[in-house]
C-alpha positions as CSV (number, residue, x, y, z in Angstrom):
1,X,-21.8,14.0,38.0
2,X,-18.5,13.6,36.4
3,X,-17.8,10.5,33.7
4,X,-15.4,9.0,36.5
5,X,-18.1,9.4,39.2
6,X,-20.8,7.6,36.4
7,X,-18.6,4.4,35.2
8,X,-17.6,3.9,39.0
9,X,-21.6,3.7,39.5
10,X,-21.8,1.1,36.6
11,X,-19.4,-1.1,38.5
12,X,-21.2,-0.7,41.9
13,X,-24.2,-1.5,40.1
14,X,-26.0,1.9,40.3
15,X,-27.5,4.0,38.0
16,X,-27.3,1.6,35.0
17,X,-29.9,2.8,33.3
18,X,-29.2,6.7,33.8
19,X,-28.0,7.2,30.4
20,X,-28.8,11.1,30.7
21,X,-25.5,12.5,32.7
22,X,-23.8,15.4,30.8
23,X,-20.1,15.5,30.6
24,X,-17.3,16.6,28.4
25,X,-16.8,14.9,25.2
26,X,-13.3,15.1,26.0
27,X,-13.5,13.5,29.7
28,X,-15.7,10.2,27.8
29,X,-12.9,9.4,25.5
30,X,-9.8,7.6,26.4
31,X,-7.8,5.3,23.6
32,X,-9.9,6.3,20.2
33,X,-12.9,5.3,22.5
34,X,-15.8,7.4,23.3
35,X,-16.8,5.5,26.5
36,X,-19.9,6.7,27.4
37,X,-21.3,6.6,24.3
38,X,-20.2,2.3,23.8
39,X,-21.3,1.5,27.2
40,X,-24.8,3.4,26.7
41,X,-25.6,1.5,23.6
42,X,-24.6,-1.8,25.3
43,X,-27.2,-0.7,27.5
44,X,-29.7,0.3,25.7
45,X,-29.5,-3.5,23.7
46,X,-32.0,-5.2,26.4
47,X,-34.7,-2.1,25.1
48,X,-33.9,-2.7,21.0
49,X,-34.3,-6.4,21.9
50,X,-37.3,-6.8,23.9
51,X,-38.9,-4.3,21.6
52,X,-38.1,-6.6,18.6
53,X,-39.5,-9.8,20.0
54,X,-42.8,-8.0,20.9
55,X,-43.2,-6.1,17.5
56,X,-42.9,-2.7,18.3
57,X,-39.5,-1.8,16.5
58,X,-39.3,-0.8,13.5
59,X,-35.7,-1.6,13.0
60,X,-34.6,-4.3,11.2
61,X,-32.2,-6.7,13.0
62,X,-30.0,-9.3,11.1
63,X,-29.1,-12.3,13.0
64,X,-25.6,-12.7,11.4
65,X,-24.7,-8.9,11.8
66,X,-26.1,-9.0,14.7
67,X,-24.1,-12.6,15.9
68,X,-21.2,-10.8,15.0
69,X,-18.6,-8.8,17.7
70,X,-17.3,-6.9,15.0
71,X,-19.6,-5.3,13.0
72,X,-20.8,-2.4,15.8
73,X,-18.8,0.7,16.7
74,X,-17.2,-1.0,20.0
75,X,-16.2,-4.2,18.1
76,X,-14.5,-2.3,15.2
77,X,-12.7,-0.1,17.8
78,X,-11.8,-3.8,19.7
79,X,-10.3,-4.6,16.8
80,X,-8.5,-1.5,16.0
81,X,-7.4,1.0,18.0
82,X,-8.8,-0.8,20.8
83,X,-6.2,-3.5,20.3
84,X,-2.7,-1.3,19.4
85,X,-3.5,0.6,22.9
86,X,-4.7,-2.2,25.5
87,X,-4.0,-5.1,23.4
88,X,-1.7,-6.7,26.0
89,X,-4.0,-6.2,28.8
90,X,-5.7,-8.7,30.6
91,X,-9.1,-6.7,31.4
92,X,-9.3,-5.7,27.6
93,X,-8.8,-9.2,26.4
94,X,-11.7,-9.9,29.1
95,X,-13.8,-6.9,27.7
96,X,-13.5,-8.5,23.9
97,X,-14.4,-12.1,25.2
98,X,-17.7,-10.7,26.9
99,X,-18.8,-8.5,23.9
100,X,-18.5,-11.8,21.6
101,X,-20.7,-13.3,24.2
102,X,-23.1,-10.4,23.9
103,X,-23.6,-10.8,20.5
104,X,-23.5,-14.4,20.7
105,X,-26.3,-14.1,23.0
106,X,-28.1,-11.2,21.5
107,X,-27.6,-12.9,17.7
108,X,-29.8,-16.2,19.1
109,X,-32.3,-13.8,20.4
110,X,-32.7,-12.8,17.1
111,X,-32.8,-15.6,15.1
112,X,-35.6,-17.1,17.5
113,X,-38.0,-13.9,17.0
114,X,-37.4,-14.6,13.0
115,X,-38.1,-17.9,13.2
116,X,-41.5,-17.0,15.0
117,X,-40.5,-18.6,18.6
118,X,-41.2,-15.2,20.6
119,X,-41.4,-17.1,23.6
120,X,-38.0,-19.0,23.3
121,X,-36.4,-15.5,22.7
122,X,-38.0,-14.1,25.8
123,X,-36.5,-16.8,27.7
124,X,-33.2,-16.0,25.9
125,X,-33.2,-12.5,27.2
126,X,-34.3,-13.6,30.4
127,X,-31.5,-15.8,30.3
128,X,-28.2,-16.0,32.8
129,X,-25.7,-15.6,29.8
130,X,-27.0,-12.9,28.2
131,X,-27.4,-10.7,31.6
132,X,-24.4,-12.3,32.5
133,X,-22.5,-10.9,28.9
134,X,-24.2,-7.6,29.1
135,X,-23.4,-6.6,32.5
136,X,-19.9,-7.9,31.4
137,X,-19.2,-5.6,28.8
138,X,-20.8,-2.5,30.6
139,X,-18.8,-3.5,33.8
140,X,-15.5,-3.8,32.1
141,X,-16.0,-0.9,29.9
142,X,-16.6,1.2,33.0
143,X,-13.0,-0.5,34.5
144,X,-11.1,0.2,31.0
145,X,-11.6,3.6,31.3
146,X,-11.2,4.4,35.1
147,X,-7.8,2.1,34.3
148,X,-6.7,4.0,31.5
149,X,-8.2,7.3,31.6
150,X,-7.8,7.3,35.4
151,X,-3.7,7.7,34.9
């Protein structure tokens, strides 16, 4: 399966969770932007998450790095060379309003598990916004790159 074949999946809603295609590095890339790579570890968030609430992570998660849309390899390319090359457009300004969501959404999750309220961050995964933001950033990753690598 090609990369283009994969993020037109995402947006049709299949195969989400199929992180394992093979492409070429050079075919994920578009704008500074390795593309499969941000839009596997936006997926792979709800796993790191719901592992942390129920103890069995050993990573440690910081609720204000985590709050923040600019700490993360897709936020610093947001706003970097994300910016100078799709700056202007108006599915890339929707793309960085989402991923601040996200981590928004992911950043209360995480304060609730350190407070000890495992059941409130459960219901904040389970939550619309933060399927809502996730499926958001994935979805408009997957457009960004059929719209800019596409021409």
């Amino acid at each position: 399966m090609s990369m283009m074949q994969w993020v037109k999946g995402l947006i049709e809603g299949k195969h989400e969770t199929d992180m394992s295609i093979h492409t070429q590095a050079e075919d994920e890339e578009a704008g500074g932007l390795n593309f499969k790579t941000a839009i596997n570890a936006h997926i792979s968030w709800k796993r790191r998450l719901r592992d942390y609430i129920n103890g069995n992570s050993d990573e440690v998660l910081d609720h204000s790095t985590i709050s923040s849309d600019k700490n993360c390899a897709l936020g610093q390319w947001i706003y970097g060379e994300g910016d100078r090359h799709y700056g202007e457009a108006e599915l890339f300004k929707n793309l960085k309003h989402s991923h601040k969501q996200f981590h928004e959404c992911a950043g209360n999750i995480v304060l609730e598990v350190d407070k000890g309220n495992h059941n409130e961050a459960l219901q904040l995964i389970a939550a619309d916004e933060y399927a809502r933001a996730s499926t958001q950033v994935t979805s408009q990753l997957a457009q960004l790159y059929i719209q800019f690598r596409g021409k």
